[in-house]
N, C-alpha and C positions, 0 to 999 in steps of 0.2 A: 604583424598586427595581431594582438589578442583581445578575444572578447570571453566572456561567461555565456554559454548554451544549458537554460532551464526550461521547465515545461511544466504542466500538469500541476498548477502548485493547489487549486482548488479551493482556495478557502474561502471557508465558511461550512463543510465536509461536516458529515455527523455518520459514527459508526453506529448500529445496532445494539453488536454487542458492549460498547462502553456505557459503564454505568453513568448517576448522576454528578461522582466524583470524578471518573477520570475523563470525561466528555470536556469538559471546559477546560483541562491541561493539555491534551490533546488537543483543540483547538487553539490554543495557545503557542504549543509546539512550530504549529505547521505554519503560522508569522513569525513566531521568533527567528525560526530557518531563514526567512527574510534578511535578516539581518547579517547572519552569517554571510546570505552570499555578497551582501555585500564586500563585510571584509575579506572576502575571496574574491573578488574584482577590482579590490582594491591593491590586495596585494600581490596580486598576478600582474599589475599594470592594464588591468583590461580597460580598454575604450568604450563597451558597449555590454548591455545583458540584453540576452534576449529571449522571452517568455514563450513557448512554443505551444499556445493554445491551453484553455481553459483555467485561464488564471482567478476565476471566480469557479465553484461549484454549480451555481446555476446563475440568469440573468435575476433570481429573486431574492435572493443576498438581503441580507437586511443593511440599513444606513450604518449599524455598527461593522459589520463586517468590512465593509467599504472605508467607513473611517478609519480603523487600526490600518487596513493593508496600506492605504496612503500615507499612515505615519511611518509605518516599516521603510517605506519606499525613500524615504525622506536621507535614509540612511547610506542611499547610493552616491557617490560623487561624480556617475557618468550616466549617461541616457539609459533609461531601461524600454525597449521595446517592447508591445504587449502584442498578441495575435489573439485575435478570437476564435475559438475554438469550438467543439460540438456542445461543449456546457454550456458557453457565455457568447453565442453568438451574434453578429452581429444584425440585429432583426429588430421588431418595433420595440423591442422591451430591454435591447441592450443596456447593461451595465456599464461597458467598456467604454458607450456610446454618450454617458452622463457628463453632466457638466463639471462635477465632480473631479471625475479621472481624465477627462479632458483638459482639464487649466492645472493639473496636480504638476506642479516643477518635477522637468527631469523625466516626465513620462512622456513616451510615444504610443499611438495606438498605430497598430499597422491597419488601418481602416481600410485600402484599397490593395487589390491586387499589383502586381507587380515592383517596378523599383523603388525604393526610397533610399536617396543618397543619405550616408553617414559622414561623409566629408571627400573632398574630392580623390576619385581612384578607389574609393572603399562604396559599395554599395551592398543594401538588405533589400533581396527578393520576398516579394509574402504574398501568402496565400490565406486570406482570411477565411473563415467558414459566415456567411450571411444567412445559413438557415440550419438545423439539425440532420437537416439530409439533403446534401450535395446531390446535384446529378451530373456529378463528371470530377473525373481528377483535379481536383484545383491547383497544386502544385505544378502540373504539366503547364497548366494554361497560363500559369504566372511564371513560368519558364521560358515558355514558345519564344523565338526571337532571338533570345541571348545573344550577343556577337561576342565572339575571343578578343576580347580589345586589348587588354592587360590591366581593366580591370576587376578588383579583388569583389567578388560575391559571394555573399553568404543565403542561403534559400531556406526561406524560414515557414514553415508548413506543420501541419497539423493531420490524421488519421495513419491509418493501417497501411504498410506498404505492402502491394501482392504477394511477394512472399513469405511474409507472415500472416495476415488475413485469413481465415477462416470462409468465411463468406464472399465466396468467386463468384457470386450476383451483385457486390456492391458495387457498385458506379463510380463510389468517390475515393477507392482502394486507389493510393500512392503506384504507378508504375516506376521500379526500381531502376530497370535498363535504360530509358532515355537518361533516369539523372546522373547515372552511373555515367553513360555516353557522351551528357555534356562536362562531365568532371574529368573527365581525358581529354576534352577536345578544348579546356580551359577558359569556355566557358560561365562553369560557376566553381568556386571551391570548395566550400565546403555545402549539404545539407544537414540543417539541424530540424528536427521533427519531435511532434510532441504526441501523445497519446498514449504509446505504450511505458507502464510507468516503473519499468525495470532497463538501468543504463544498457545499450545494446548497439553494438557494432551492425550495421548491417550492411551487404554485399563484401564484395572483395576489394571496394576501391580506399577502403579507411578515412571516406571522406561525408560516410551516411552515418549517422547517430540519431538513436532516442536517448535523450538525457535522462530522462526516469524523472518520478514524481522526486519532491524535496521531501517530503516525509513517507512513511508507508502508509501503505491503503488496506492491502491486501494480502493475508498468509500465504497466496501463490504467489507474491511478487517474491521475482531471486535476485535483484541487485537493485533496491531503491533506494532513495536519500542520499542521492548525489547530484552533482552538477559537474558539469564541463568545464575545463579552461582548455580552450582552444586557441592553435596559435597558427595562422594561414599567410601565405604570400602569392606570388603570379609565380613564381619560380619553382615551387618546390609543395609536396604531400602536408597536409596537415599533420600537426599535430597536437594529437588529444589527450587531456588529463581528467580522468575524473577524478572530485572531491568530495570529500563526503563531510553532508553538512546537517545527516537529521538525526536525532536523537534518539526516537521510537526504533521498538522492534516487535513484530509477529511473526514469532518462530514457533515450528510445528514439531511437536516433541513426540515421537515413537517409540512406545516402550511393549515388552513382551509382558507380562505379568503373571506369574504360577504358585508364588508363595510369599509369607511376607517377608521373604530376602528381598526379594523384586520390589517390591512397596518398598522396603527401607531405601534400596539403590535409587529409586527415580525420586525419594522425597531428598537424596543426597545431590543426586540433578539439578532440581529445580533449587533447592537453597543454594549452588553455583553460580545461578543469572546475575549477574551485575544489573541496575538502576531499575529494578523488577514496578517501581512506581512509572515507568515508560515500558513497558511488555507489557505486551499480551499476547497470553500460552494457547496454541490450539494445540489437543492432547488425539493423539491417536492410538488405544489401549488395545491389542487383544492378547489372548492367552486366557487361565480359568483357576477362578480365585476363589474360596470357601467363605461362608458367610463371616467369619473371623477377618480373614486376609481383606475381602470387601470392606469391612465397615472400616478397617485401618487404613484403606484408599481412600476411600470418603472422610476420614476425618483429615484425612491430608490435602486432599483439595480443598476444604472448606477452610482450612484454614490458608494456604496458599491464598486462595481468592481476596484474602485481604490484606496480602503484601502485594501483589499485582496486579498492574492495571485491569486486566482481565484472565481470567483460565474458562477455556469452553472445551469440549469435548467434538468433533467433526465423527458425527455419528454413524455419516457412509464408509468413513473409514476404520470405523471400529467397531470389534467383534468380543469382548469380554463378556463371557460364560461364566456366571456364577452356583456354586454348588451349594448344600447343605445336607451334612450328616449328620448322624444321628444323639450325636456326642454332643454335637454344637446345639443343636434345639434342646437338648436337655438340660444344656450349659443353662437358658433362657431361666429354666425356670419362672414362669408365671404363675401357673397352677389355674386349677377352676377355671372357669368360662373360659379367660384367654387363653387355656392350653389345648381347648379343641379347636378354636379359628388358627392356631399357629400348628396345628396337625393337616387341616385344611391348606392354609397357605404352601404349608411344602407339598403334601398331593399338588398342589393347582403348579406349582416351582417347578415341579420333574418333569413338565410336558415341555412342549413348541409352542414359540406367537407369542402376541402380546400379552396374554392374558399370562402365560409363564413370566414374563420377561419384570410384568408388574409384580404380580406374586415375589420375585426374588428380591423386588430393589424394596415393598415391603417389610419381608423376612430381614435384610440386611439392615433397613432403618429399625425395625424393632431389634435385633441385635446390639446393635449401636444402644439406644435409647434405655435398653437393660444391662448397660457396661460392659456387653461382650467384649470390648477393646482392651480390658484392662490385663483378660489373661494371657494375652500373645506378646506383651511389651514391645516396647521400643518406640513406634513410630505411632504416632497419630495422639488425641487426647480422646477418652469416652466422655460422653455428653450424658447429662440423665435430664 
């Protein structure tokens, strides 16, 4: 028996840093994926998909949100299971809980704890969340009982399992070892779990998975925009496929920077990204650049930033030191009033702290602004 194991799909999700352009393609994305998995349960032969918590972003979604994802859904030709999750729980204000997603053909809510047959000898365990903060393992408690009969269970749950968890006070942290315990004792087969939203193997028994969100979310996620096809019996270990079904990328790009070789090498990087209208680049830069070699970085991400969906800088992880010699202020040439504030700016440039740190990127904008870029060639455009 195969089914498709997703989770975390969120929509209706708004990033920060995506602008006003790539916010609504980006949202788009993360339903189109919908689609896809269909055609990947479709031609895996799967029987069943099953949405492993927080398939809306919050229970406040707008009617539009809700409308598209039921059109996407439309695209299934087998039952798709929902679980409600710490986003969209099931509480007075549920989504899940609408009349809407209720009568939608082809959808299940897993609304109650424990079994819900899939046809006889096949059953889905679930663990709903009814509020944002569980006071106890729910998966455990929609476990308790099981009996080894021969038949086929799938346990379908939602949060952090102990050994991953950071926070050993939460109460509703997944315990690993009973489900581990009843997947030997045949019991349950497989568990599929939603939350963590990078695909992840967990324990030794190969029968525990996070599927990962369908699109990415997050520069730290390391394996997202996948789904499972999963293929389980009474007899024998699962086995798991992940597929990859999202378009988006948030890759974290680290570069040393000391001259404008370096500049020229990362602007030779970033012109490599394939579908750069889906990326967005976090930059993590150190190394120490002359007010010349600066303004030709800065003209390269400015201009980058309008082939990619986003370029942002993660500022705790970067450390670029900018200098200015004496050659290069004199390059400025302004003369008169403006060549005593830019004698100033560089005194105020040579020290520590913010008050340096502005003075530099300053000095660097006015470099730029006075076609500094134009003597160092190559890489960037000067702006006047």
């Amino acid at each position: 028996m195969r089914f498709v194991h997703s989770a975390d799909w969120q929509l209706g999700m708004t990033r920060h840093f995506l602008d006003a352009d790539a916010q609504p393609r980006y949202t788009s994305a993360r339903t189109d994926a919908l689609r896809r998995i269909a055609d990947v349960a479709r031609e895996a032969g799967a029987e069943f998909v099953v949405v492993c918590g927080d398939v809306f972003e919050s229970n406040a979604v707008s009617p539009r949100t809700v409308a598209r994802t039921l059109e996407a859904l439309t695209a299934f030709d087998v039952p798709v299971y929902l679980l409600p999750g710490n986003h969209d729980p099931l509480d007075a204000s549920s989504v899940l809980a609408s009349r809407a997603v209720r009568t939608a053909p082809g959808v299940v809510v897993l609304d109650t704890p424990g079994v819900h047959e899939v046809r006889p000898g096949v059953e889905v365990v679930a663990a709903p969340w009814t509020s944002k903060r569980p006071l106890g393992d729910l998966v455990a408690a929609a476990v308790q009982g099981l009996p080894a009969d021969g038949t086929v269970r799938i346990v379908v749950g939602h949060g952090a399992v102990d050994e991953l968890s950071p926070d050993r006070d939460d109460p509703a942290r997944i315990a690993l070892a009973p489900l581990e315990d009843a997947v030997a004792a045949g019991r349950v087969h497989y568990v599929a779990l939603g939350d963590r939203h990078s695909t992840t193997q967990v324990g030794s028994s190969g029968a525990v998975w996070y599927s990962g969100t369908q699109e990415v979310t997050d520069r730290i996620e390391t394996d997202p925009g996948n789904v499972l096809v999963v293929e389980v019996s009474d007899a024998s270990p699962p086995k798991v496929e992940p597929v990859r079904v999202g378009t988006w990328a948030f890759p974290v790009v680290r570069a040393e920077l000391d001259s404008a070789a370096d500049v020229a090498a990362l602007a030779d990087r970033l012109a490599a990204y394939p579908a750069k209208d889906r990326t967005v680049l976090t930059l993590t830069l150190s190394g120490s650049l002359s007010l010349r070699e600066k303004a030709l970085l800065d003209d390269l991400l400015a201009e980058q930033a309008h082939l990619f969906a986003g370029v942002q800088q993660w500022e705790r992880h970067t450390d670029l030191a900018v200098y200015a010699d004496a050659d290069e202020l004199g390059d400025l040439g302004v003369g008169g009033f403006a060549d005593g504030a830019v004698a100033e700016l560089a005194a105020a440039a040579a020290g520590e702290g913010p008050e340096a740190e502005t003075a530099r990127d300053a000095l660097s904008l006015l470099f730029r602004l006075a076609g500094g870029t134009s003597t160092a060639g190559g890489t960037g455009t000067a702006r006047a």
